[in-house]
C-alpha atoms as one frame of an Amber mdcrd trajectory, in Angstrom:
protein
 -39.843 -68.201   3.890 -38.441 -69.184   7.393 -38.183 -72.334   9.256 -40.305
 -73.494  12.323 -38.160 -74.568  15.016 -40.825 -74.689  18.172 -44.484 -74.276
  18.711 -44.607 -71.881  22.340 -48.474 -72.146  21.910 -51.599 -71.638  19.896
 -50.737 -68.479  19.222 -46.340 -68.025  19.331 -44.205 -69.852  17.159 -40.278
 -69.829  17.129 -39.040 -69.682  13.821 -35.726 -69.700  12.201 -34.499 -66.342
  10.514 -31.371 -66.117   8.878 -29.645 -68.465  11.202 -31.029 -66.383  13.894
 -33.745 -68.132  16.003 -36.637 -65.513  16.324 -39.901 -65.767  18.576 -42.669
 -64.719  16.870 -46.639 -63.509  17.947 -49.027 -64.656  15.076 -51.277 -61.370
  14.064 -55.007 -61.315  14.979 -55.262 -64.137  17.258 -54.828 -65.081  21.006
 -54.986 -68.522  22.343 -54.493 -70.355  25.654 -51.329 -69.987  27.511 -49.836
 -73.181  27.884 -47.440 -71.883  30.774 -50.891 -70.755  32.672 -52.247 -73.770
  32.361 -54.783 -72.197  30.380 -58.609 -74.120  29.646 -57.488 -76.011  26.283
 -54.115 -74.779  25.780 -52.823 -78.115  25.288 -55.212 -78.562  22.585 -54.769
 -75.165  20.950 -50.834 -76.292  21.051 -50.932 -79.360  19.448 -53.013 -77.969
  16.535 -50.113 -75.473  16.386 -47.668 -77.933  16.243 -49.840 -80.119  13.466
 -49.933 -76.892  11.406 -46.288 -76.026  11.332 -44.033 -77.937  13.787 -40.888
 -78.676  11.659 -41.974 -77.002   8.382 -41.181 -74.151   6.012 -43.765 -71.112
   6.368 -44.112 -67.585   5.056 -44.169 -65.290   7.449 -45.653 -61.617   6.223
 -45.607 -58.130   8.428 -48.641 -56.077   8.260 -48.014 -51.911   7.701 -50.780
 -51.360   9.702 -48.987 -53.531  13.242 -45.401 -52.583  15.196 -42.895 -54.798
  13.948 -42.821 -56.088  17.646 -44.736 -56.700  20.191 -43.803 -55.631  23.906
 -42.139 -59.147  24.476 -39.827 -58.170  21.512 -41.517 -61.103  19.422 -41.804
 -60.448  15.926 -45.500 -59.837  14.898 -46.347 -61.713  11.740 -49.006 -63.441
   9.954 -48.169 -67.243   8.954 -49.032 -69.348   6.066 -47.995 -72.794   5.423
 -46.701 -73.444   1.747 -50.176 -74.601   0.536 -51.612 -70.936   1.374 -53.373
 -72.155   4.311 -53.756 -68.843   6.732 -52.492 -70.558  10.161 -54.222 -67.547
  11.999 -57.665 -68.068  10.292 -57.242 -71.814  10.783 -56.681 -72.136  14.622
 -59.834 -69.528  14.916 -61.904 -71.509  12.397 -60.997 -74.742  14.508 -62.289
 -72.839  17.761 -58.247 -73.070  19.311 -57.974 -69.323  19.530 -60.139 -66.382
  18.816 -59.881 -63.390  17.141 -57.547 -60.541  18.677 -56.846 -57.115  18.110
 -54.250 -55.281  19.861 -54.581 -51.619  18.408 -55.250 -51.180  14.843 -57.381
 -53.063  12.644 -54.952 -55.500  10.271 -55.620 -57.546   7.278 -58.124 -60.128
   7.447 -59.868 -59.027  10.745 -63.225 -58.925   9.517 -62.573 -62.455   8.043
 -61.174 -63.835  11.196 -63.758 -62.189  13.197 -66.353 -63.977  11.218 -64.392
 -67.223  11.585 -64.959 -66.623  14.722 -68.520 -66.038  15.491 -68.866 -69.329
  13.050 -66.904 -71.458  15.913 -68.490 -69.401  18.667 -72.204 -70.537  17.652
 -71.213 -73.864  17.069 -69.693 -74.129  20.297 -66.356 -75.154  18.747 -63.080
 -75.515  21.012 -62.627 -72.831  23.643 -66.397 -71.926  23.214 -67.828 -75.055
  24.200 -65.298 -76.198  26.929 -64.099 -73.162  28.341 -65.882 -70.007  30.272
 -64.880 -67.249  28.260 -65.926 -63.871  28.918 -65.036 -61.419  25.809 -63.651
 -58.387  26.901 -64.040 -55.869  24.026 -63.858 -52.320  24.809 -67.898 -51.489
  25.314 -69.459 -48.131  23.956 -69.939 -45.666  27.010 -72.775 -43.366  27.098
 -71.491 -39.779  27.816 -67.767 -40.548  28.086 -64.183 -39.957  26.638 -63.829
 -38.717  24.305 -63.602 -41.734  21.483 -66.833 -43.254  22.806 -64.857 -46.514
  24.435 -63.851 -48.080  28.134 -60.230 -47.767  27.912 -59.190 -48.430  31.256
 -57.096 -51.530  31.238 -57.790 -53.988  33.951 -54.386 -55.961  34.067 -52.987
 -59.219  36.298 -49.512 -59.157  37.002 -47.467 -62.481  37.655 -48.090 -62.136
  41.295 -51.873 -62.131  40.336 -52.550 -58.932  41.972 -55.405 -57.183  39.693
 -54.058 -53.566  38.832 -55.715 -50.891  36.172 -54.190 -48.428  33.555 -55.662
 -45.180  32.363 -54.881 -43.268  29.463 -51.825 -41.121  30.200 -50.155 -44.048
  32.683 -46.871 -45.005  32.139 -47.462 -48.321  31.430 -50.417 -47.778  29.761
 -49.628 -48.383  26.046 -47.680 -51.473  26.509 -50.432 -53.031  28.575 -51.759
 -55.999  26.698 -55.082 -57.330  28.063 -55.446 -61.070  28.200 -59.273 -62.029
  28.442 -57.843 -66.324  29.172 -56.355 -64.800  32.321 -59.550 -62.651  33.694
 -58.380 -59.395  32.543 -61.023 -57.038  31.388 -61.504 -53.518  29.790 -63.448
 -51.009  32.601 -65.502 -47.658  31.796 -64.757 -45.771  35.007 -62.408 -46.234
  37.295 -65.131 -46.502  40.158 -66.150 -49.993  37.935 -62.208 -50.951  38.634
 -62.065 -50.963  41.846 -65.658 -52.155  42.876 -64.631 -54.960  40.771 -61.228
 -55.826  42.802 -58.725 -53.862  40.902 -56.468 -51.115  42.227 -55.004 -48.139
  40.277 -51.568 -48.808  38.755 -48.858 -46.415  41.118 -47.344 -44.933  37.910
């Protein structure tokens, strides 16, 4: 059970932990970025905030996820003291949609459904915002596990750079679909599309 000291966004909380103030990443969503002015971030924030601004939560890690992510935020799902699933609820509300980063974790296949419920009632993000989702698309006659798995990344100076397998920064590349990044088959799709090839 840990305090809630500040709502970053839809999808980051910063939570007290043994005295120790500790940001954390909410598993199996991703919602607007408030500090990128993001299409109903303010929104998605402020259902945050009426969730769990100020409040006692428990916070629960998930064997199957890193104990952090690469912003060294904790990785946890949240549930306010009536049981409520605060992950599940900002995806049922249509304030953030379902995310996974690399393995599957408990409750995707719920919040993925809670999220194709929102999606066809045009709920949130999905009626107010142009969303394009991203997933990693089958490829006919490719690598070797069947998916596009070159990462099309924006870095802060918005210049649009891809990863492949075997990069350096490859692993730690986290692709944010509110920002325009996207997952490419070939690297030939990459840069027809704008991007150029990461230099290490």
């Amino acid at each position: 059970m840990v305090r809630v000291v500040g709502v970053s966004d839809g999808d980051s909380l910063r939570v007290s932990v043994d005295g120790v103030t500790e940001r954390l990443r909410i598993i199996g969503i991703d919602a607007p970025e408030l500090s990128s002015n993001d299409c109903y971030a303010q929104q998605s924030a402020s259902k945050m905030q009426s969730l769990v601004q100020s409040s006692d939560v428990r916070i629960v890690a998930d064997p199957t996820q890193a104990d952090r992510d690469v912003y060294d935020r904790i990785l946890r799902h949240v549930f306010t003291l009536d049981g409520t699933d605060v992950g599940h609820a900002m995806i049922v509300a249509g304030l953030a949609k379902e995310y996974t980063y690399d393995k599957a974790y408990a409750s995707q296949a719920q919040f993925r459904d809670a999220e194709a419920v929102a999606r066809e009632a045009g709920l949130g993000i999905w009626g107010e915002c142009d969303i394009v989702r991203a997933e990693p698309v089958p490829l006919v006659g490719g690598d070797d596990d069947g998916q596009c798995v070159i990462k099309g990344n924006i870095n802060r100076k918005k210049e649009k750079i891809y990863h492949v397998p075997g990069q350096r920064h490859y692993d730690e590349t986290i692709i944010d679909e509110f920002n325009g990044e996207r997952w490419f088959c070939t690297e030939e799709e990459a840069v027809d599309a704008g991007w150029r090839k990461s230099k290490r």
